[in-house]
C-alpha positions in Angstrom: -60.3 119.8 -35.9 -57.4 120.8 -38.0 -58.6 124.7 -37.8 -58.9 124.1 -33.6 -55.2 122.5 -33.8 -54.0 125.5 -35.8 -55.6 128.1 -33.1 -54.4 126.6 -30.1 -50.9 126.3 -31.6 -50.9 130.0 -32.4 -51.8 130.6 -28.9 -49.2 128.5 -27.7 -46.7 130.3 -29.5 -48.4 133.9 -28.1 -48.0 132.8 -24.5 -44.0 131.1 -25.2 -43.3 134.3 -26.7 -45.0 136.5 -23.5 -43.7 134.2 -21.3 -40.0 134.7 -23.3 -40.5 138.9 -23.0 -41.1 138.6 -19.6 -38.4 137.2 -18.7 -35.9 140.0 -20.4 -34.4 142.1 -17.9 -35.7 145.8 -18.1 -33.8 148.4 -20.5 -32.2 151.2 -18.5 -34.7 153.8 -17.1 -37.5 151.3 -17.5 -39.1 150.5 -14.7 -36.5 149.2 -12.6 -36.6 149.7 -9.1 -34.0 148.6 -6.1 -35.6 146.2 -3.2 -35.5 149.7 -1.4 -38.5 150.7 -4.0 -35.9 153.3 -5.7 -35.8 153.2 -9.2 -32.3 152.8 -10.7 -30.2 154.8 -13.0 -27.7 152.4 -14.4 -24.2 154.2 -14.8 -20.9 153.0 -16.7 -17.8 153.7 -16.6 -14.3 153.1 -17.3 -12.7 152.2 -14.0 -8.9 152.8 -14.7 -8.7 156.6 -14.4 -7.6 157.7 -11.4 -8.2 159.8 -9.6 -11.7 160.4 -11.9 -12.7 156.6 -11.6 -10.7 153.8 -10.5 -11.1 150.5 -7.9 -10.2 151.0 -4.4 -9.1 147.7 -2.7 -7.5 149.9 0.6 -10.1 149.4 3.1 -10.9 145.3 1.5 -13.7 145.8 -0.3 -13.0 146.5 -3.6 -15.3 148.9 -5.1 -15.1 151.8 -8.0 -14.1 155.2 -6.2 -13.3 158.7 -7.4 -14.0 162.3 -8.3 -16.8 161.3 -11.3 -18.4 158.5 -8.7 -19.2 161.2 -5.8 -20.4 163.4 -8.6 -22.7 160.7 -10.1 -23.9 159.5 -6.6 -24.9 163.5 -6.1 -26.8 163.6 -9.0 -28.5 160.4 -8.4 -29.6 160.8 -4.6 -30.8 164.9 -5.5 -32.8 163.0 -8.6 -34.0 160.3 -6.4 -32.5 157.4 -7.9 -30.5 154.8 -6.5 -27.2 154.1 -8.8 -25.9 151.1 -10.2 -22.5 151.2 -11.2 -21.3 148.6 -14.4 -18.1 149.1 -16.1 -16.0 148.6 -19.7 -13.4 149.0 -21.5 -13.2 153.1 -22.7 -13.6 152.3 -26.0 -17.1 150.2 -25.2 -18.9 153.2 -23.2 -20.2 155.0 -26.1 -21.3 151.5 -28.1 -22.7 150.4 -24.2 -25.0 153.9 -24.6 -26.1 153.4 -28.0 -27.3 149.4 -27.5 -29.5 151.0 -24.5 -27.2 149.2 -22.0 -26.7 152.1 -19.3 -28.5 155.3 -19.0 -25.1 157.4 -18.8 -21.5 157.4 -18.7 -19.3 159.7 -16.6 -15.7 158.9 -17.1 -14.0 162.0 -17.7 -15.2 162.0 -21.1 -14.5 165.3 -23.4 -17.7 166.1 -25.9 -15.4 166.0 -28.9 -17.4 166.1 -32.1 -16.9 163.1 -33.6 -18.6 161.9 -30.4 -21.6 164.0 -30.0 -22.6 161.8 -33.6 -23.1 158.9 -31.6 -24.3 160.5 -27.7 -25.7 163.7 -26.1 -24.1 165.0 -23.8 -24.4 167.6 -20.4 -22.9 170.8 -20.0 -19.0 170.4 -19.1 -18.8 169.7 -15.3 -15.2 169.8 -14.4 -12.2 171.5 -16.9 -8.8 170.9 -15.5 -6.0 173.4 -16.8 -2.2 172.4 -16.7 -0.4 174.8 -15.2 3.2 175.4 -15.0 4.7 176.4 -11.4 8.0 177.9 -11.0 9.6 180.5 -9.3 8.7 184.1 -10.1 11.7 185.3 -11.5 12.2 182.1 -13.7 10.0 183.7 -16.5 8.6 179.9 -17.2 5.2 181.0 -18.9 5.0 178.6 -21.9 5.8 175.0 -22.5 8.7 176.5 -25.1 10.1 178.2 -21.9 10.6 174.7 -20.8 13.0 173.7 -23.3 16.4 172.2 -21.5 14.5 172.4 -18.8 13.6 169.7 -15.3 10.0 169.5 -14.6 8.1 167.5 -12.1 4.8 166.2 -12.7 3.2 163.8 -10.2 3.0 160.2 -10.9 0.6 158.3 -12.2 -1.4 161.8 -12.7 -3.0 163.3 -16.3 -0.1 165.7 -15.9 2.7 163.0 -16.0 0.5 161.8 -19.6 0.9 165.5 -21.0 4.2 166.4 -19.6 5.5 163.3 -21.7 3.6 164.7 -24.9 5.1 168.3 -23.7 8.3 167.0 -24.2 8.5 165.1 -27.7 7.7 168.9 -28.6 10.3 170.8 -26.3 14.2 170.3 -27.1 15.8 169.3 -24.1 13.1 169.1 -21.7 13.4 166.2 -19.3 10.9 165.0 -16.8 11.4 164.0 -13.0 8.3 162.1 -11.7 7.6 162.2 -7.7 4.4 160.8 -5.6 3.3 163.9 -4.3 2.5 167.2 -5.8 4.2 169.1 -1.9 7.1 167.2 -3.0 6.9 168.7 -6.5 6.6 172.1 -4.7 9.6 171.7 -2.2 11.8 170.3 -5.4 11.2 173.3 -6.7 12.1 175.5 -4.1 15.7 173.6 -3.3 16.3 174.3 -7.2 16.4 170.4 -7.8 13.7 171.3 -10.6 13.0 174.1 -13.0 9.1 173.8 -12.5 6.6 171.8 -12.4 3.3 170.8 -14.7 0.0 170.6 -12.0 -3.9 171.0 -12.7 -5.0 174.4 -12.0 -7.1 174.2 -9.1 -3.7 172.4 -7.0 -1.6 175.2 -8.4 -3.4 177.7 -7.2 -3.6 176.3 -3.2 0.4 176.0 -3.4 1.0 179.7 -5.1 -1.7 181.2 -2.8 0.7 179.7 -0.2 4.0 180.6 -1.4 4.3 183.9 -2.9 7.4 182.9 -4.4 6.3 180.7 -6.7 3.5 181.5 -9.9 1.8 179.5 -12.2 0.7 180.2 -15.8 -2.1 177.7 -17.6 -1.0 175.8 -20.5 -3.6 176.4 -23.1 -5.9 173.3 -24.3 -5.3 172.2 -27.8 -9.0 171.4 -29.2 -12.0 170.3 -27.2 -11.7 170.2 -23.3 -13.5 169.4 -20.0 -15.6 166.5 -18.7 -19.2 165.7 -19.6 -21.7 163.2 -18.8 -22.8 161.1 -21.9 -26.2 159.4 -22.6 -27.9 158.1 -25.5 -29.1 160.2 -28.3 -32.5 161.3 -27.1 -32.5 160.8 -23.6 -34.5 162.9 -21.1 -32.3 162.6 -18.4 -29.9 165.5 -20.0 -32.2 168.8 -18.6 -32.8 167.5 -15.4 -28.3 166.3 -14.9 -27.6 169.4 -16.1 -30.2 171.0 -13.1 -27.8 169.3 -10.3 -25.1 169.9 -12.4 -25.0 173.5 -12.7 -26.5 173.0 -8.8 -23.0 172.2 -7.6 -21.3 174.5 -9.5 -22.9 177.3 -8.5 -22.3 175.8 -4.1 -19.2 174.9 -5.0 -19.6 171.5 -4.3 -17.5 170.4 -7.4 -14.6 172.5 -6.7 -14.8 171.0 -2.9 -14.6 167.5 -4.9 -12.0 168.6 -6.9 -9.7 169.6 -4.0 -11.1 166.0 -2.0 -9.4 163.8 -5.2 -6.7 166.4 -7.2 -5.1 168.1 -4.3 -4.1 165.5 -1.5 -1.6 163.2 -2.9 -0.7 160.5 -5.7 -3.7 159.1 -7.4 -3.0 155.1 -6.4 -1.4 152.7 -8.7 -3.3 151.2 -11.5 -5.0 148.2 -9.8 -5.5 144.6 -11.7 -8.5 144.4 -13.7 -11.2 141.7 -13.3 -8.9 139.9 -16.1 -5.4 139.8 -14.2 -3.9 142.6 -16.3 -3.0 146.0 -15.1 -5.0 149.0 -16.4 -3.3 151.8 -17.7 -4.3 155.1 -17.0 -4.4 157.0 -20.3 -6.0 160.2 -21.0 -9.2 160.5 -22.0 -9.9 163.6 -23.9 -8.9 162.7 -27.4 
Protein backbone atom coordinates (compact mmCIF):
# COMPACT_ATOMS: atom_id res chain seq x y z
CA UNK A 1 0.00 0.00 0.00
CA UNK A 2 2.69 2.36 1.13
CA UNK A 3 4.84 1.49 -2.20
CA UNK A 4 1.24 2.31 -4.45
CA UNK A 5 0.87 5.70 -2.27
CA UNK A 6 4.52 6.55 -3.02
CA UNK A 7 3.94 5.86 -6.97
CA UNK A 8 0.95 7.65 -7.47
CA UNK A 9 2.37 10.65 -5.51
CA UNK A 10 5.37 10.66 -7.83
CA UNK A 11 2.99 10.72 -10.65
CA UNK A 12 1.08 13.45 -9.25
CA UNK A 13 3.98 15.49 -8.95
CA UNK A 14 5.01 14.53 -12.90
CA UNK A 15 1.68 15.66 -14.14
CA UNK A 16 1.70 19.33 -11.62
CA UNK A 17 5.05 19.82 -12.96
CA UNK A 18 3.77 19.18 -16.97
CA UNK A 19 0.82 20.80 -16.30
CA UNK A 20 3.22 23.89 -14.58
CA UNK A 21 5.63 23.72 -18.08
CA UNK A 22 2.75 24.04 -20.06
CA UNK A 23 1.64 26.75 -19.03
CA UNK A 24 5.09 28.93 -19.49
CA UNK A 25 4.82 31.20 -22.31
CA UNK A 26 7.08 30.12 -25.29
CA UNK A 27 10.92 31.52 -25.34
CA UNK A 28 11.43 33.84 -28.42
CA UNK A 29 11.67 31.92 -31.76
CA UNK A 30 10.02 28.97 -30.22
CA UNK A 31 7.07 28.08 -31.68
CA UNK A 32 5.11 31.04 -31.46
CA UNK A 33 2.78 31.91 -33.91
CA UNK A 34 0.28 35.01 -34.41
CA UNK A 35 -3.73 34.10 -34.70
CA UNK A 36 -2.80 34.84 -38.39
CA UNK A 37 -0.73 31.40 -38.25
CA UNK A 38 2.71 33.65 -38.65
CA UNK A 39 5.26 32.81 -36.33
CA UNK A 40 6.69 35.83 -34.37
CA UNK A 41 9.96 37.37 -34.08
CA UNK A 42 9.81 39.27 -30.82
CA UNK A 43 11.81 42.73 -31.13
CA UNK A 44 12.92 45.32 -28.34
CA UNK A 45 13.80 48.34 -28.30
CA UNK A 46 14.46 51.48 -26.60
CA UNK A 47 11.62 53.86 -27.63
CA UNK A 48 13.12 57.41 -26.79
CA UNK A 49 15.42 57.87 -29.86
CA UNK A 50 14.05 59.84 -32.24
CA UNK A 51 13.92 59.87 -35.11
CA UNK A 52 15.49 55.93 -34.92
CA UNK A 53 12.70 54.77 -32.38
CA UNK A 54 10.39 56.75 -30.53
CA UNK A 55 6.23 56.83 -29.65
CA UNK A 56 4.12 58.63 -32.04
CA UNK A 57 0.84 59.85 -30.30
CA UNK A 58 0.04 62.46 -33.64
CA UNK A 59 -2.50 60.50 -35.37
CA UNK A 60 -4.10 59.03 -31.46
CA UNK A 61 -2.83 55.92 -31.38
CA UNK A 62 0.19 55.79 -29.69
CA UNK A 63 2.53 53.39 -31.11
CA UNK A 64 6.55 53.00 -31.47
CA UNK A 65 7.52 54.74 -34.97
CA UNK A 66 10.82 55.45 -36.67
CA UNK A 67 13.71 54.73 -39.02
CA UNK A 68 14.88 51.20 -37.07
CA UNK A 69 10.89 50.19 -36.85
CA UNK A 70 10.36 50.36 -40.89
CA UNK A 71 13.71 48.56 -41.07
CA UNK A 72 12.70 45.80 -38.63
CA UNK A 73 9.15 45.52 -40.18
CA UNK A 74 11.23 44.90 -43.70
CA UNK A 75 13.24 42.36 -42.42
CA UNK A 76 10.41 40.59 -40.69
CA UNK A 77 7.67 40.57 -43.63
CA UNK A 78 10.75 39.48 -46.43
CA UNK A 79 11.62 36.58 -43.54
CA UNK A 80 8.00 35.86 -43.11
CA UNK A 81 7.51 36.69 -39.60
CA UNK A 82 5.05 38.82 -38.02
CA UNK A 83 6.79 41.35 -35.43
CA UNK A 84 6.14 42.03 -31.97
CA UNK A 85 7.44 45.06 -30.66
CA UNK A 86 8.40 45.18 -26.51
CA UNK A 87 10.38 47.92 -25.11
CA UNK A 88 13.11 48.93 -22.17
CA UNK A 89 15.10 51.02 -20.78
CA UNK A 90 18.65 51.20 -23.06
CA UNK A 91 20.56 49.89 -20.55
CA UNK A 92 18.07 46.61 -20.17
CA UNK A 93 18.26 45.58 -24.08
CA UNK A 94 21.38 43.71 -24.00
CA UNK A 95 20.46 41.85 -20.28
CA UNK A 96 16.60 41.43 -22.18
CA UNK A 97 18.88 39.41 -25.13
CA UNK A 98 20.88 37.45 -22.84
CA UNK A 99 17.70 36.08 -20.42
CA UNK A 100 16.21 34.91 -23.91
CA UNK A 101 13.55 37.59 -23.60
CA UNK A 102 13.49 38.98 -27.34
CA UNK A 103 15.02 37.54 -30.38
CA UNK A 104 16.71 41.03 -31.36
CA UNK A 105 17.17 44.55 -30.60
CA UNK A 106 17.43 47.36 -33.15
CA UNK A 107 17.85 50.60 -31.42
CA UNK A 108 20.52 52.40 -33.07
CA UNK A 109 22.96 50.29 -31.30
CA UNK A 110 26.89 50.69 -32.18
CA UNK A 111 28.76 47.00 -31.97
CA UNK A 112 31.28 48.43 -29.58
CA UNK A 113 33.51 45.67 -28.15
CA UNK A 114 32.71 45.54 -24.82
CA UNK A 115 29.27 44.62 -26.22
CA UNK A 116 29.91 42.00 -28.69
CA UNK A 117 31.06 40.00 -25.09
CA UNK A 118 27.63 39.77 -24.21
CA UNK A 119 25.50 39.76 -28.04
CA UNK A 120 26.14 39.02 -31.78
CA UNK A 121 25.56 41.28 -33.87
CA UNK A 122 24.65 42.06 -37.98
CA UNK A 123 26.63 43.82 -40.26
CA UNK A 124 26.30 47.79 -39.65
CA UNK A 125 23.02 48.95 -41.49
CA UNK A 126 22.98 52.59 -41.28
CA UNK A 127 26.38 55.01 -40.36
CA UNK A 128 25.46 58.57 -40.09
CA UNK A 129 28.44 61.15 -40.50
CA UNK A 130 28.33 64.72 -38.97
CA UNK A 131 29.03 67.03 -41.30
CA UNK A 132 29.81 70.55 -41.17
CA UNK A 133 27.97 73.05 -43.82
CA UNK A 134 29.15 76.42 -44.41
CA UNK A 135 29.83 78.62 -47.09
CA UNK A 136 32.56 77.78 -49.49
CA UNK A 137 34.87 80.36 -48.90
CA UNK A 138 34.48 80.11 -45.08
CA UNK A 139 37.29 77.39 -44.97
CA UNK A 140 35.12 75.53 -42.02
CA UNK A 141 36.65 71.89 -42.54
CA UNK A 142 37.31 70.82 -38.91
CA UNK A 143 35.55 71.11 -35.67
CA UNK A 144 38.92 73.41 -34.58
CA UNK A 145 37.82 75.67 -37.47
CA UNK A 146 34.80 76.13 -35.40
CA UNK A 147 36.34 77.84 -32.63
CA UNK A 148 34.58 81.42 -31.78
CA UNK A 149 32.43 80.32 -34.02
CA UNK A 150 27.88 80.15 -34.32
CA UNK A 151 26.70 76.84 -35.45
CA UNK A 152 23.27 75.47 -35.84
CA UNK A 153 22.39 72.09 -35.18
CA UNK A 154 18.73 70.93 -35.28
CA UNK A 155 16.92 70.37 -32.12
CA UNK A 156 16.27 67.56 -30.46
CA UNK A 157 18.62 65.78 -33.16
CA UNK A 158 21.98 63.41 -32.52
CA UNK A 159 23.76 66.46 -33.93
CA UNK A 160 22.40 68.95 -31.20
CA UNK A 161 24.07 65.82 -28.56
CA UNK A 162 27.51 66.14 -30.41
CA UNK A 163 27.52 69.75 -31.26
CA UNK A 164 27.36 70.24 -27.36
CA UNK A 165 30.36 67.64 -26.84
CA UNK A 166 32.03 69.70 -29.98
CA UNK A 167 32.00 72.55 -28.05
CA UNK A 168 33.41 71.69 -24.40
CA UNK A 169 36.40 71.00 -26.88
CA UNK A 170 36.38 74.17 -29.19
CA UNK A 171 37.21 77.71 -27.47
CA UNK A 172 34.56 79.99 -28.17
CA UNK A 173 32.25 77.97 -30.07
CA UNK A 174 28.60 78.60 -29.29
CA UNK A 175 25.58 76.81 -30.41
CA UNK A 176 22.18 78.21 -31.89
CA UNK A 177 19.53 75.39 -31.93
CA UNK A 178 16.44 75.73 -34.57
CA UNK A 179 13.45 73.12 -35.51
CA UNK A 180 14.40 72.58 -38.92
CA UNK A 181 17.49 71.71 -40.65
CA UNK A 182 16.08 74.44 -44.08
CA UNK A 183 16.12 76.78 -41.38
CA UNK A 184 19.65 75.86 -40.38
CA UNK A 185 20.44 76.23 -44.24
CA UNK A 186 18.74 79.74 -44.79
CA UNK A 187 20.58 81.00 -41.25
CA UNK A 188 23.43 80.23 -42.85
CA UNK A 189 23.07 81.95 -45.91
CA UNK A 190 21.70 85.53 -44.17
CA UNK A 191 25.15 85.14 -42.19
CA UNK A 192 23.14 84.80 -38.86
CA UNK A 193 25.41 81.49 -38.42
CA UNK A 194 28.94 80.44 -39.23
CA UNK A 195 27.78 76.82 -40.17
CA UNK A 196 25.97 74.26 -39.24
CA UNK A 197 26.61 70.46 -37.80
CA UNK A 198 23.92 67.94 -40.04
CA UNK A 199 24.11 64.01 -40.77
CA UNK A 200 25.68 63.38 -44.05
CA UNK A 201 23.08 62.03 -46.08
CA UNK A 202 20.78 65.74 -45.25
CA UNK A 203 23.98 67.60 -46.03
CA UNK A 204 24.43 66.41 -49.06
CA UNK A 205 20.52 67.12 -50.54
CA UNK A 206 21.11 70.95 -49.33
CA UNK A 207 24.78 71.32 -50.94
CA UNK A 208 23.73 69.37 -54.09
CA UNK A 209 21.08 72.30 -54.02
CA UNK A 210 23.05 75.23 -53.24
CA UNK A 211 26.36 75.33 -54.81
CA UNK A 212 27.34 77.95 -52.44
CA UNK A 213 27.43 76.08 -49.53
CA UNK A 214 29.97 72.63 -48.83
CA UNK A 215 30.16 70.23 -46.26
CA UNK A 216 33.09 68.34 -44.81
CA UNK A 217 32.41 65.00 -42.49
CA UNK A 218 33.54 65.12 -38.95
CA UNK A 219 35.49 62.00 -38.39
CA UNK A 220 34.06 59.31 -35.84
CA UNK A 221 36.02 58.91 -32.79
CA UNK A 222 35.94 54.90 -32.07
CA UNK A 223 33.35 52.46 -33.15
CA UNK A 224 30.41 53.69 -35.41
CA UNK A 225 27.17 52.76 -37.19
CA UNK A 226 23.98 50.91 -36.23
CA UNK A 227 23.58 47.16 -35.81
CA UNK A 228 21.03 44.68 -34.97
CA UNK A 229 21.79 42.73 -31.71
CA UNK A 230 20.76 39.10 -30.77
CA UNK A 231 21.84 36.68 -28.35
CA UNK A 232 25.01 34.91 -28.52
CA UNK A 233 24.37 32.06 -30.91
CA UNK A 234 21.44 32.94 -32.59
CA UNK A 235 20.65 31.79 -36.18
CA UNK A 236 18.75 34.53 -37.16
CA UNK A 237 22.14 36.63 -37.78
CA UNK A 238 22.86 35.10 -41.67
CA UNK A 239 19.59 35.22 -42.83
CA UNK A 240 19.11 39.60 -41.19
CA UNK A 241 22.12 40.14 -42.70
CA UNK A 242 20.49 38.59 -46.28
CA UNK A 243 17.72 41.43 -46.21
CA UNK A 244 20.07 43.61 -44.75
CA UNK A 245 22.56 43.84 -47.27
CA UNK A 246 19.16 43.34 -49.63
CA UNK A 247 18.28 47.02 -48.94
CA UNK A 248 21.40 48.32 -49.23
CA UNK A 249 22.27 47.19 -52.31
CA UNK A 250 18.08 48.77 -53.68
CA UNK A 251 18.62 51.54 -51.84
CA UNK A 252 15.83 51.10 -49.69
CA UNK A 253 17.82 52.20 -46.53
CA UNK A 254 19.06 55.37 -47.92
CA UNK A 255 15.19 55.99 -49.16
CA UNK A 256 14.45 55.47 -45.25
CA UNK A 257 17.06 57.50 -44.26
CA UNK A 258 15.84 60.54 -46.27
CA UNK A 259 11.81 59.47 -45.09
CA UNK A 260 13.13 60.13 -41.08
CA UNK A 261 16.64 62.43 -41.28
CA UNK A 262 15.77 64.76 -43.96
CA UNK A 263 12.24 66.32 -43.45
CA UNK A 264 12.15 68.13 -40.32
CA UNK A 265 12.61 68.09 -36.39
CA UNK A 266 12.57 64.73 -34.92
CA UNK A 267 9.29 65.38 -32.35
CA UNK A 268 9.71 66.08 -28.79
CA UNK A 269 10.51 63.42 -26.30
CA UNK A 270 7.04 62.03 -25.45
CA UNK A 271 6.11 60.80 -21.62
CA UNK A 272 7.02 57.39 -20.93
CA UNK A 273 4.54 54.74 -19.69
CA UNK A 274 5.83 56.04 -16.14
CA UNK A 275 4.95 59.91 -16.48
CA UNK A 276 8.52 60.99 -16.95
CA UNK A 277 9.94 62.44 -20.13
CA UNK A 278 12.57 60.46 -22.00
CA UNK A 279 15.58 61.94 -22.94
CA UNK A 280 17.08 61.41 -26.14
CA UNK A 281 20.76 60.57 -25.56
CA UNK A 282 23.09 59.09 -27.92
CA UNK A 283 23.57 55.72 -28.25
CA UNK A 284 26.86 54.81 -29.58
CA UNK A 285 29.05 54.78 -26.51
Amino acid sequence: MKRRSLLTLSLTTIVAVSALASCEPPQPGQNATSSSGKKVLTMITSPEYPPYEYYDTASGERKIVGFDIDIANKIASDLGYELKINESDFNGLIPALQAKRADFVIAGMTPTPERRKNVDFSTVYYEAKNTIIAPKTSNLKTTKDLAGKTVGVQLGSIQEGDAKKIAEKVPGMKIKQLNKVPDLIQEIKAKRIDAAIVEDTVAKGFTDASTDLVFNVIPSEGPSGSAVAFPKGSPLVADFNKVLEKMKASGEIKTLAAKWFATSAPPSPSPSPSGSMSPSPSKAP
